[in-house]
Structures are given as C-alpha cells and as structure tokens.
C-alpha positions as CSV (number, residue, x, y, z in Angstrom):
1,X,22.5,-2.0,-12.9
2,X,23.6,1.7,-12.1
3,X,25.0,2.8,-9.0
4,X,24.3,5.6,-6.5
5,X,25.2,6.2,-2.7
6,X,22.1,6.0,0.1
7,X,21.8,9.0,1.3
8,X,19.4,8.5,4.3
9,X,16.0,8.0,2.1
10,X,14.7,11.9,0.5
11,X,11.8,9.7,-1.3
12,X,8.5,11.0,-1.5
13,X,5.6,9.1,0.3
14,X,5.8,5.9,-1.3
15,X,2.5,5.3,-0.9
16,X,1.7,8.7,-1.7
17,X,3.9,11.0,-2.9
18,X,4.4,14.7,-3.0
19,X,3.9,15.8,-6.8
20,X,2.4,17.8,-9.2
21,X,-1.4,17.4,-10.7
22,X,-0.5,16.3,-14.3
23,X,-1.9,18.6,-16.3
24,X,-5.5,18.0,-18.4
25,X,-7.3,16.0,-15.5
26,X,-9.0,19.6,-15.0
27,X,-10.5,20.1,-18.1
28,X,-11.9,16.3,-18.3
29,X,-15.7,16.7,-18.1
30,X,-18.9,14.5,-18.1
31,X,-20.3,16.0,-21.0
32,X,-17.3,15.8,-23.6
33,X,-14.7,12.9,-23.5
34,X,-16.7,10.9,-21.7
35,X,-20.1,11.2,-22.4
36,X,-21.1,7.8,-22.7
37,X,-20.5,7.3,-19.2
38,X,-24.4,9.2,-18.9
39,X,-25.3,5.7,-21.0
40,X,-25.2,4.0,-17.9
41,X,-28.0,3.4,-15.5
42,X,-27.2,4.8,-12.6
43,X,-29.0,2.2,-10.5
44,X,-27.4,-1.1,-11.9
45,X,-23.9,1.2,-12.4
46,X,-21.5,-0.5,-10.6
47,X,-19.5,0.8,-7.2
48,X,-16.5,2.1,-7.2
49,X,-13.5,1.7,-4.4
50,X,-10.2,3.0,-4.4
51,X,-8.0,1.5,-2.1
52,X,-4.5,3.5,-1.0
53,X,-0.9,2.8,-0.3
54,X,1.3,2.9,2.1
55,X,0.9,6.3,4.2
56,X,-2.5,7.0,2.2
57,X,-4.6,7.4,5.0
58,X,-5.3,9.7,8.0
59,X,-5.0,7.8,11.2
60,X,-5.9,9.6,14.2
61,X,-6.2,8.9,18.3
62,X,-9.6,7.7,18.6
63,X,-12.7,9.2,17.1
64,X,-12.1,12.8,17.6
65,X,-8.4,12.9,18.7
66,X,-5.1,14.2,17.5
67,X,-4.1,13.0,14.0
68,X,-0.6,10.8,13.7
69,X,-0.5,10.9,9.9
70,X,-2.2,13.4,7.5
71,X,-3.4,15.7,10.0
72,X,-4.8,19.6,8.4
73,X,-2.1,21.2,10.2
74,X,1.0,19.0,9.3
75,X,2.4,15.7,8.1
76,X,2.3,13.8,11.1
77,X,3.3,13.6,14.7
78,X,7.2,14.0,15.6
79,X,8.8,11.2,15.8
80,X,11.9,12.6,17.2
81,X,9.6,13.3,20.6
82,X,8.6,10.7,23.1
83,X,5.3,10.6,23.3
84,X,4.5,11.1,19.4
85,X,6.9,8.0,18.7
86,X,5.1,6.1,21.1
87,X,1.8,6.5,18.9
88,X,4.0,6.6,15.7
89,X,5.0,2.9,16.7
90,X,2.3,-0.1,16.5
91,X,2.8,-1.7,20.1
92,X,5.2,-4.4,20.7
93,X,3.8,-7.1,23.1
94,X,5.4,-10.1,25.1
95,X,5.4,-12.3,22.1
96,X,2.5,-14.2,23.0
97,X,-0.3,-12.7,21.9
98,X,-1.4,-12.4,18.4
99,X,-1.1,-9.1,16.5
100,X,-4.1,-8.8,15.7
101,X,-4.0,-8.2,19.4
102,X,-2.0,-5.4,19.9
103,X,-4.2,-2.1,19.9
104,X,-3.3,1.4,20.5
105,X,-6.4,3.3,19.6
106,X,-5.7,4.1,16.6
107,X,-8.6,4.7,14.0
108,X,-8.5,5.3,10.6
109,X,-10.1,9.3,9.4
110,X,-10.4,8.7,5.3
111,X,-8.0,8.6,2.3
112,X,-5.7,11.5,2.1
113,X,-6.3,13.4,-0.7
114,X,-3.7,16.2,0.2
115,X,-1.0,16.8,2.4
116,X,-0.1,19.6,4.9
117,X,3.3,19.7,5.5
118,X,5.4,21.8,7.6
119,X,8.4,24.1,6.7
120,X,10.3,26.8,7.8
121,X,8.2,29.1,6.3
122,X,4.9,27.6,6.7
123,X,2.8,24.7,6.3
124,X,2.7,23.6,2.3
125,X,-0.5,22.1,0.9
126,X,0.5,19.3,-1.4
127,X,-2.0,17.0,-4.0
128,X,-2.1,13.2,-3.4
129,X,-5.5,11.0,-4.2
130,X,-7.3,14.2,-5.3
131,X,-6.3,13.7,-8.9
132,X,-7.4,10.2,-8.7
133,X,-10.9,11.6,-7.5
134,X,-11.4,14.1,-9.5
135,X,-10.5,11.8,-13.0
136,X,-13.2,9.4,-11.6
137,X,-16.0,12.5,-11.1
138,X,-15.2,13.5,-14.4
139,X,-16.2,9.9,-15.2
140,X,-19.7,10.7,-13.5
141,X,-19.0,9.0,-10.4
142,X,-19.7,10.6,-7.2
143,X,-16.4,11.2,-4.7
144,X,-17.3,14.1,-2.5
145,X,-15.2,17.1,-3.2
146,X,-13.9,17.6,0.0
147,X,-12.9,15.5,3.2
148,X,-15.6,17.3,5.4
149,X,-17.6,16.6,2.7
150,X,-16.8,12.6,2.6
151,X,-17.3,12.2,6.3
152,X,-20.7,13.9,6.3
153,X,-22.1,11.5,3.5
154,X,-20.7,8.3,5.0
155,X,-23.4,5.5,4.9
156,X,-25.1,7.4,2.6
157,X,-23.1,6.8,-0.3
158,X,-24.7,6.0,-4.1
159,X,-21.3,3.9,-4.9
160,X,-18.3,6.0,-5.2
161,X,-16.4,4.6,-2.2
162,X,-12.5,5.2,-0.5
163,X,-11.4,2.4,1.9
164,X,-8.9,3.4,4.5
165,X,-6.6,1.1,6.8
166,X,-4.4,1.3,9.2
167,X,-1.0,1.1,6.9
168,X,1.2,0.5,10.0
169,X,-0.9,-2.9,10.7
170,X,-0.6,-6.5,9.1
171,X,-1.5,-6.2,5.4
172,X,-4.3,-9.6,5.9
173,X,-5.7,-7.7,8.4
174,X,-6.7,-4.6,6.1
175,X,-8.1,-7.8,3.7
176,X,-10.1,-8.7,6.6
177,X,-11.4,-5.5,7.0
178,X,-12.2,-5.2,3.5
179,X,-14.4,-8.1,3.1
180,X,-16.6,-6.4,5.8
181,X,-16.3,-3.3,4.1
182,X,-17.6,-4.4,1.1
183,X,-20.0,-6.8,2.5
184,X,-21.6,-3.9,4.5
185,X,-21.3,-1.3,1.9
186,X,-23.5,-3.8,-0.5
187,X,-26.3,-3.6,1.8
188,X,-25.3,0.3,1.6
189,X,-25.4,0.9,-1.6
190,X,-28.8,-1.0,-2.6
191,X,-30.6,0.9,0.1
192,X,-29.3,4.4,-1.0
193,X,-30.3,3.7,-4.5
194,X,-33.5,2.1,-4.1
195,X,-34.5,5.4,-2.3
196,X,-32.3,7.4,-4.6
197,X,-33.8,5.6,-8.4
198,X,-36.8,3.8,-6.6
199,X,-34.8,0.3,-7.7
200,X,-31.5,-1.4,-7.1
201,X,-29.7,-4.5,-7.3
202,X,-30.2,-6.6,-4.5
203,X,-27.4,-6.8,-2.0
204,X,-26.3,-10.0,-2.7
205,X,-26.3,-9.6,-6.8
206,X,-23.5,-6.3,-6.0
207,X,-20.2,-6.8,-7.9
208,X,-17.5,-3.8,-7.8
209,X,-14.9,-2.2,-9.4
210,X,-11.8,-1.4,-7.4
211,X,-8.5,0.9,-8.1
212,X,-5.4,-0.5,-5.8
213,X,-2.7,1.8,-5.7
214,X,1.0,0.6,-4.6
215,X,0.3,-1.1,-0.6
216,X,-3.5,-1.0,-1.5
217,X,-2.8,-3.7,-4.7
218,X,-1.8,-5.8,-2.0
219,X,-4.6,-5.9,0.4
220,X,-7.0,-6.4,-2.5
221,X,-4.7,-9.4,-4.0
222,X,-4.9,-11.1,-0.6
223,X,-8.7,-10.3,0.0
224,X,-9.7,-11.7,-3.8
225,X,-7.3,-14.5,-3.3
226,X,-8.9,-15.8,0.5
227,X,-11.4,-13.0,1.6
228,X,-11.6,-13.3,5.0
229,X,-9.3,-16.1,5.9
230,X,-6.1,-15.5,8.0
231,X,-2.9,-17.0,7.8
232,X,-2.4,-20.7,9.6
233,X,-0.6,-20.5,12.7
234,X,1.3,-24.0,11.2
235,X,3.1,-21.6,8.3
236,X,0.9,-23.5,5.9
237,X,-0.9,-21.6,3.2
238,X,-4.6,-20.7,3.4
239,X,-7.7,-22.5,0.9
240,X,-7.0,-20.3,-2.3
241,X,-10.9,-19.8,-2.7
242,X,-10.9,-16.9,-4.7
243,X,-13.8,-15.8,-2.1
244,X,-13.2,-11.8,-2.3
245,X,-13.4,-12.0,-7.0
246,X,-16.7,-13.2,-6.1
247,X,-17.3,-9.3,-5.5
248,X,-15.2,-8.1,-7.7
249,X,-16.3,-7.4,-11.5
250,X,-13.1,-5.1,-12.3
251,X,-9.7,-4.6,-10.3
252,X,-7.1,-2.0,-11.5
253,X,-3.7,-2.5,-9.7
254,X,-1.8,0.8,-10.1
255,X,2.5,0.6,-9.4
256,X,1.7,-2.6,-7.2
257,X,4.9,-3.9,-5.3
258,X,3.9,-7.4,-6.2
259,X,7.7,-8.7,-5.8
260,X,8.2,-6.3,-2.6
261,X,10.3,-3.0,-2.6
262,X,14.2,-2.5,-1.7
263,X,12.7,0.4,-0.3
264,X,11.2,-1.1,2.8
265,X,14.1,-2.7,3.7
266,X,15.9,0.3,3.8
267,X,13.1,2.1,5.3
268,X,13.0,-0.6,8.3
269,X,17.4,-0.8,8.4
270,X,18.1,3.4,7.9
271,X,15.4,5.1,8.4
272,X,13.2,7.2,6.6
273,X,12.5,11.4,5.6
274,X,9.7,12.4,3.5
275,X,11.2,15.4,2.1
276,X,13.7,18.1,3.2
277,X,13.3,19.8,6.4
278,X,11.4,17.2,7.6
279,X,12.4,14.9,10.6
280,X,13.8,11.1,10.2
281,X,11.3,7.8,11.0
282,X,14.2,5.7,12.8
283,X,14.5,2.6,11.9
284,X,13.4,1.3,16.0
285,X,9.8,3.2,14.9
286,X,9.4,2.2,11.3
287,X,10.4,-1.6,12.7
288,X,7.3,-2.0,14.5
289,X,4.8,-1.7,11.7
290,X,4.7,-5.3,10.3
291,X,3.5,-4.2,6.9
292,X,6.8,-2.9,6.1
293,X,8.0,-6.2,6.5
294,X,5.8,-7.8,4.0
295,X,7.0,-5.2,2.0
296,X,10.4,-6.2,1.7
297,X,11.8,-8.4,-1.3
298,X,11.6,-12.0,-2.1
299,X,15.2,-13.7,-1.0
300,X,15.0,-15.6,-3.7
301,X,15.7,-12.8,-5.9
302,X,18.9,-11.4,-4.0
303,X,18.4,-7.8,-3.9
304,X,19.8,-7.5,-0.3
305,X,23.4,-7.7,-0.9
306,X,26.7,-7.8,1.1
307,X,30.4,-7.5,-0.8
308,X,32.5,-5.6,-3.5
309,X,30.9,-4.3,-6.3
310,X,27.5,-5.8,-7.2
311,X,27.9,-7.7,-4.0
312,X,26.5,-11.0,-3.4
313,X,23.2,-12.5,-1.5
314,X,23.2,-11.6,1.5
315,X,21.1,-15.2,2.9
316,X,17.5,-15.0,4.0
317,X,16.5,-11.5,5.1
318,X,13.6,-13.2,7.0
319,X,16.1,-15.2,9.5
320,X,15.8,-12.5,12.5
321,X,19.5,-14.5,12.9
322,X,20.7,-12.7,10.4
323,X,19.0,-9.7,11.7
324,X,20.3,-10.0,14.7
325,X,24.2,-10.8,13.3
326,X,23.6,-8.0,11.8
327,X,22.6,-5.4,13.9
328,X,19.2,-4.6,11.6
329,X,16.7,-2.5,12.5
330,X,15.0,-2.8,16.1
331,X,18.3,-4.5,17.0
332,X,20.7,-2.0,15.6
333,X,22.8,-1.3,18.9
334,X,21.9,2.2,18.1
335,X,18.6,2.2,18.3
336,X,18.3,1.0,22.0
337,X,18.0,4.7,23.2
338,X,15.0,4.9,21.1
339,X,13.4,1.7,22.6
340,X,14.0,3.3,25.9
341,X,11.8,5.5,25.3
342,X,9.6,3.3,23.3
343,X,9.8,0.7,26.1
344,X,9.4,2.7,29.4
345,X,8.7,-0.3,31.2
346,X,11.3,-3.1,30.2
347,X,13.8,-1.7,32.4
348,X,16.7,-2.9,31.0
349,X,18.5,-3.4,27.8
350,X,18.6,-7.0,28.1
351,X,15.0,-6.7,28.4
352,X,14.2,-4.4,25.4
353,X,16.0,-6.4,23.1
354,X,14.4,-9.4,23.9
355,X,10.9,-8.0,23.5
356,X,12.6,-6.5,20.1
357,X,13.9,-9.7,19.2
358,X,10.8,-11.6,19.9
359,X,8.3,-8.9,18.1
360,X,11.0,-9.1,15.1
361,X,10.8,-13.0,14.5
362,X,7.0,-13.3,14.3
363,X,6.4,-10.5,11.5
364,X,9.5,-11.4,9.8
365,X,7.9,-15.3,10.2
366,X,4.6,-13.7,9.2
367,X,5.3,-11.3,6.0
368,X,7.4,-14.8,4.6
369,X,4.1,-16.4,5.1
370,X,2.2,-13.8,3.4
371,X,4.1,-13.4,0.2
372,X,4.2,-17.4,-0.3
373,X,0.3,-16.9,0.0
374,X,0.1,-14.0,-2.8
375,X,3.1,-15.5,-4.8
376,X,0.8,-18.3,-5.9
377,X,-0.4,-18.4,-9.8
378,X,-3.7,-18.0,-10.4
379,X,-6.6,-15.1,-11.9
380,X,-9.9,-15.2,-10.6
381,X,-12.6,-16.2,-14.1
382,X,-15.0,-13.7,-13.5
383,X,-13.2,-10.7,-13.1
384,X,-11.4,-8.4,-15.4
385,X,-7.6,-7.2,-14.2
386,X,-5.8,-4.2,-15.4
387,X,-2.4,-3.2,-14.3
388,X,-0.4,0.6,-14.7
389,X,3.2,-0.7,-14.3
390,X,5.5,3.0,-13.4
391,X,8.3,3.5,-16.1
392,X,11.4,5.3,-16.8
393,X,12.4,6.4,-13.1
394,X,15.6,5.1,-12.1
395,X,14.6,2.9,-9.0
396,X,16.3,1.4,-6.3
397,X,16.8,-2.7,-6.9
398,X,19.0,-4.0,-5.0
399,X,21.3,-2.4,-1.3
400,X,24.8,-3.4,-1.6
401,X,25.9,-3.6,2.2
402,X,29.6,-3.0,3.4
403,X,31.2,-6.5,4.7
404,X,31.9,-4.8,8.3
405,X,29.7,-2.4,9.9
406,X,30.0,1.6,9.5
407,X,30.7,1.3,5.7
408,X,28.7,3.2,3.1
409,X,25.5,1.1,1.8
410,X,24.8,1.3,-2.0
411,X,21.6,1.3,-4.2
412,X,21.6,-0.5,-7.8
413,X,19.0,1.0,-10.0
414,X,17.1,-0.5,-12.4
415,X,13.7,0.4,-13.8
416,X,10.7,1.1,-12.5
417,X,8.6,4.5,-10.9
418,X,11.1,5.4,-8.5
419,X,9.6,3.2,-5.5
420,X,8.5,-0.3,-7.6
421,X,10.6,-1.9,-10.2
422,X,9.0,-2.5,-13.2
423,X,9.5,-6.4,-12.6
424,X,7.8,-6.5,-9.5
425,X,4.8,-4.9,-10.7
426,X,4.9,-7.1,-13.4
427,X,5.4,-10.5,-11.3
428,X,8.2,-10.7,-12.9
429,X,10.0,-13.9,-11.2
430,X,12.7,-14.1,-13.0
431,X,15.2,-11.2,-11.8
432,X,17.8,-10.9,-10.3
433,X,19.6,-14.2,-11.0
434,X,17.0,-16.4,-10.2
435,X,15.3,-18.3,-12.8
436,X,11.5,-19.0,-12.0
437,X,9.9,-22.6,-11.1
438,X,6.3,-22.2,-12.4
439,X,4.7,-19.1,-14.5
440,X,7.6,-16.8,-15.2
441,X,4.4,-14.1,-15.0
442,X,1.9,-15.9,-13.2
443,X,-1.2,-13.0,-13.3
444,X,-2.8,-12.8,-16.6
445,X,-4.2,-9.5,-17.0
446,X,-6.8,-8.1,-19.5
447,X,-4.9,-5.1,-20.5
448,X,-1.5,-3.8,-19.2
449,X,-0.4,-0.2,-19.6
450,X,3.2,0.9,-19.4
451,X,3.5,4.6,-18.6
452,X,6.2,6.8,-17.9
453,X,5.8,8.3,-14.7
454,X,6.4,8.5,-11.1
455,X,5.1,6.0,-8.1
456,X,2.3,8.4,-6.4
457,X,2.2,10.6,-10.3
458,X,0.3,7.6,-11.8
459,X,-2.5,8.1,-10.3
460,X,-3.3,11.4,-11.6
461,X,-1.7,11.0,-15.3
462,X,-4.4,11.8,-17.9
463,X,-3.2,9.2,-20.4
464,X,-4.2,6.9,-16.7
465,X,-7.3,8.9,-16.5
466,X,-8.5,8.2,-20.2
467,X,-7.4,4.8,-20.4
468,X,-9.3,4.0,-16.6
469,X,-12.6,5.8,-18.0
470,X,-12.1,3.5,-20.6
471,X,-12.1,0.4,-19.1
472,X,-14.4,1.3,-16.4
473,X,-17.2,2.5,-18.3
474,X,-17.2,1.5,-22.3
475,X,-15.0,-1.6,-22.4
476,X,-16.9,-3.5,-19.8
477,X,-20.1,-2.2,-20.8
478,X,-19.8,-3.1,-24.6
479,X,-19.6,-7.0,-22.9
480,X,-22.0,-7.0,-20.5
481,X,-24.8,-6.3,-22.9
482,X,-23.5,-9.6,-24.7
483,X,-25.5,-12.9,-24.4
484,X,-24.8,-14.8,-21.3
C-alpha cells in the first residue's frame, strides 16, 4: 500500500465532484454516432433514470425556501454558523423514535447538474451531472436542458427521468422512495405517451433502464434486492424478493462503493472541505446523517487501523463502544461545543452526549444491518447489469490511527477513482486480509468496463458515453427482437 498523511479531507464531492467536461461529449450527436438510436420506437422505448451520489441533489427548506445544498448562489449553507448547522444536520431525537421519524423539512429540488461555489473572488460555476445528461440527449433521450427547465416539465415527462433524495437520510429510505417513484412515474410515462404517439405500454408492462452513480448504486441495489421492504427491527435480514428487477430491464452502476469507502469514516471522525477556501463539515454535523454510516467499510476487511506502520484492525467500527473509547465523531470531546449549539435544549453536557451516544448506536446498529442485507450474493434473471469500476487514482484504503490520541492519522492507498477502491466496486471480498466465505465476486455482470478516471469524471468520459449508448440502445435492442 502507499502512504500519505490526512490532511483534513481537500476531496472533491464524492458524490459529485468538481471537474472538467471530458472532452468529445459535445460533439456527440443523434444523427452521426448514434443514429440507430432513431430505430427505436419512441413509444415502446424504454425510460430512463439516473439516480445520484452522495451530495448530488439540491435539498432545500420546504417548497420554496432557502437551499442547504446546491443552491444558484453557492455550495451550501455555512456550517460554521448556528443556525445553517442546525439545518445542515438531520435531527437527533430521544432514541425512541424511529428515523424514519425525524423530519426537518427538508425537500429535495432535482439532481445537480452544476455547482455554484463561493470564493474570494466570486461565485465559480462548476459541471457535475450535466455531462451525464447531455451524453444521454445525444443518445435521443429527452433530459431538459436546464433545471428551470426540469421542474416546469415534471409529470409531464416522455421517459427521461432524474430521481433525487435526501443524501443526508437512511439509504432504505431513498429505496423506499424509489419504488414509489417508479411506480408513479409508470403510470406517468404511459399517459404522456399515449397522448404524445396515440399508444403506449400499459402501466403495468413498463420496465426501465437506470444509471446509479457512487451513493445512488446503492439505493438501487437495495430497492432491486427488496423494493419496498424495510429493515427488521430483530437485526434479521429482509425476504430477498428481488421485487424492485421486476422493473428493471437494464441497471448501470457507475464507481459504486459496494464494499463502503475509508472516506466516510474519515468524513464522519475529521471532518470534511470540498475544496479550498471553503469551510469544514465537523465531524458533530457530518455524524448525524446516517447514510454516511452505511458508507463506511466492512470490518471484516480491516481498513480502520490503529498501530506502527500498516497498523493493525482496529475491532468492529460498528461497536459505538469503541466509538465512544475512542472519542469518534459525535463523541469526540471536541465536538461538544458544536452540539451546544446543535442541541440548544439538552442543557447539559451529560445530556448532549447521551442523546449523541444514543442517536450513534442505532445508525451504527442500522448501516451493519444494511450492508449484511446488500452483501448477499445474488443477480436478479431478467435484468441486464453493467458496472464502470474508476481506475488509476491513488485512493484512500485503509486510516492508520495513532495508539494515543493527538497523533497524526495516515491513509494507505491502493487503487481505485480517488473516492472507491477498485475492489469495492468490484465486490471484491477478498481484501485486505480477509479471505471470503461464499462468492469471492458475488454480482455477475453482463459487461464490466475498467476506465481510468476520476470518481464524479466517470460520468461524463466519452469512452463511458459511447460504451452506455451502446448498451442502452443497440445491445439490448439486437436481443429483444429475438424469439421469446
């Protein structure tokens, strides 16, 4: 593994990043490389959805109120003042109710396609998902050009469709959300066609194609997997059903963290920047959001680490014991002035921590329960799966911790896209030491692509672009006009 000092987390969005366009997605057009696409009839074509990652969509107060994240003026809120950290954070109740439970208002306002952030000199417009949209128009889909745009045509919408969540929120609650997404969006999409063609498949007979990026692979896994079922309250595992392929004809995962992210952990543990000049996440804000959590890596595979050198397993980083012993997170002593202001009404210390501890041991109980659930082998029959695995980016695998607090932490690189190993995208279960009980890959994909690029870069590489048209539109096609 190679070596290199945490510096506080200068990583681009991880969900999406801050990069270029890759040149050639521009000059892609209908009527040249992919022609054929015009083959298709437009009433039996089948929908599109992309789904985003982590921090790919805009969430704002209500229906009309003040963005948090991916506003047109800037990033997000500041989460160095009181009040914007307040709506920053998910709430953290008594520890009674369920999750599920704890609302704040917060609505989601579409995928982000770009990103306004600001600096000293100004605000800087930055691409994120609008390289994925324009590839797919190119393809002869239908993505509205602009936000405005997108939120003027919803419900009237052929079948090019974006499905934004709540990133801060339980990951099986965005797979709940999508089953009645794409239940209502059936019904959607035969009525806008049958007046749009003057025919349509019925709702029920409406299969669709889906592109996951990084956070969004999971909420798709977990949805195709179980649909709408939640997690037992027992721990136990839910009926793997495979309810949610049922819908789905195609599925392209794109830099998925299937094995979870070093990443997360240190997002939750140090903090997090998205760039120079802009302000740190502390770890007491990025600690309430239990998706991070589910995030994390698999203890099995050891990539939390304490010691000399390469260090050693650290134990199970879902004990909020060791959390706890360790001062992690909500409970790092530190953070207690920002759960002050977090917790106006606890009162004391004693009192935030408990309400810390408490919120703590149920998503840390939770995102354990959630990556046993996706961890299970299986592919669904009826539906095709196509991964993009990120390549050649050195990429943080495993966080070397000092043995007594204050030391320097230390991040082992291995390969991947910067943000996802390459063996977690893969499934890969045997890493880091541990030697795999059942399928050493247990997803069997139609095709998988190996590209050289960054984590949020992927989704708007051309040699991604041509290969996607491909599969979406000639691939498929050429076997659906075989004999049943």
């Amino acid at each position: 593994m190679r070596r290199r000092a945490f510096l506080g987390g200068t990583l681009a969005l991880g969900g999406c990043g801050l990069s270029e366009l890759n040149p050639g997605i521009e000059g892609i057009t209908t009527q040249t490389l992919y022609r054929y696409s015009d083959d298709l009839d437009p009433a039996l074509r089948r929908p599109i959805v992309t789904v985003p990652g982590i921090l790919g969509s805009r969430l704002r107060v209500g229906r009309e109120g003040e963005f948090l994240w991916g506003g047109p003026r800037r990033l997000s809120l500041n989460p160095t003042d009181t009040d914007d950290a307040r709506q920053l954070a998910l709430p953290i109740g008594d520890g009674s109710e369920p999750l599920r439970d704890l609302r704040d208002g917060v609505r989601t306002d579409g995928v982000l396609r770009r990103a306004n952030a600001r600096l000293l000199f100004g605000t800087v417009e930055e691409e994120v998902y609008d390289g994925l949209v324009m590839a797919l128009n190119a393809g002869g889909y239908e993505f509205s050009r602009t936000e405005e745009e997108e939120r003027a045509r919803r419900g009237e919408n052929p079948g090019s469709l974006e499905f934004p969540y709540d990133w801060r929120r339980d990951i099986v609650e965005a797979a709940h959300e999508l089953d009645d997404f794409i239940e209502r969006k059936a019904e959607q999409v035969s009525r806008v066609r049958t007046a749009r063609y003057g025919s349509a498949l019925p709702p029920d007979q409406i299969r669709f194609d889906f592109i996951a990026h990084s956070m969004g692979s999971l909420v798709v896994r977990y949805w195709m997997m179980y649909g709408a079922q939640d997690l037992p309250e027992d721990g136990s595992l839910p009926e793997l059903t495979w309810a949610g392929a049922r819908r789905a004809a195609c599925v392209v995962y794109v830099a998925p963290p299937n094995l979870g992210s070093v990443t997360a952990f240190t997002s939750i543990t140090r903090g997090r920047s998205f760039g120079p000049l802009q302000p740190v996440y502390p770890p007491g804000l990025i600690g309430t959001h239990v998706s991070t959590y589910q995030l994390m890596p698999r203890t099995r595979h050891g990539r939390i680490r304490t010691g000399e050198g390469e260090g050693r397993s650290i134990g199970d980083i879902y004990d909020a014991a060791l959390w706890d012993d360790r001062g992690w997170g909500l409970l790092d002593p530190a953070e207690d002035a920002f759960l002050a202001r977090l917790l106006p009404d606890a009162g004391t210390r004693t009192a935030r921590r408990g309400l810390a501890r408490r919120h703590l041991e149920r998503v840390l109980k939770r995102a354990e329960q959630f990556q046993r659930a996706i961890d299970r082998p299986g592919t669904p029959r009826a539906t095709d799966l196509f991964l993009v695995v990120g390549t050649g980016r050195d990429t943080p695998a495993a966080a070397v911790l000092p043995s007594a607090p204050g030391g320097e932490v230390t991040l082992l690189e291995e390969e991947g896209d910067g943000v996802v190993l390459r063996a977690s995208a893969l499934s890969e279960d045997d890493q880091g030491g541990h030697r795999a009980d059942g399928p050493r890959r247990p997803i069997r994909y139609r095709t998988v692509l190996l590209l050289p690029d960054d984590h949020v870069s992927l989704t708007r590489n051309v040699v991604f672009a041509d290969n996607l048209h491909y599969w979406l539109l000639d691939a498929p096609r050429r076997r659906v006009r075989e004999p049943a």
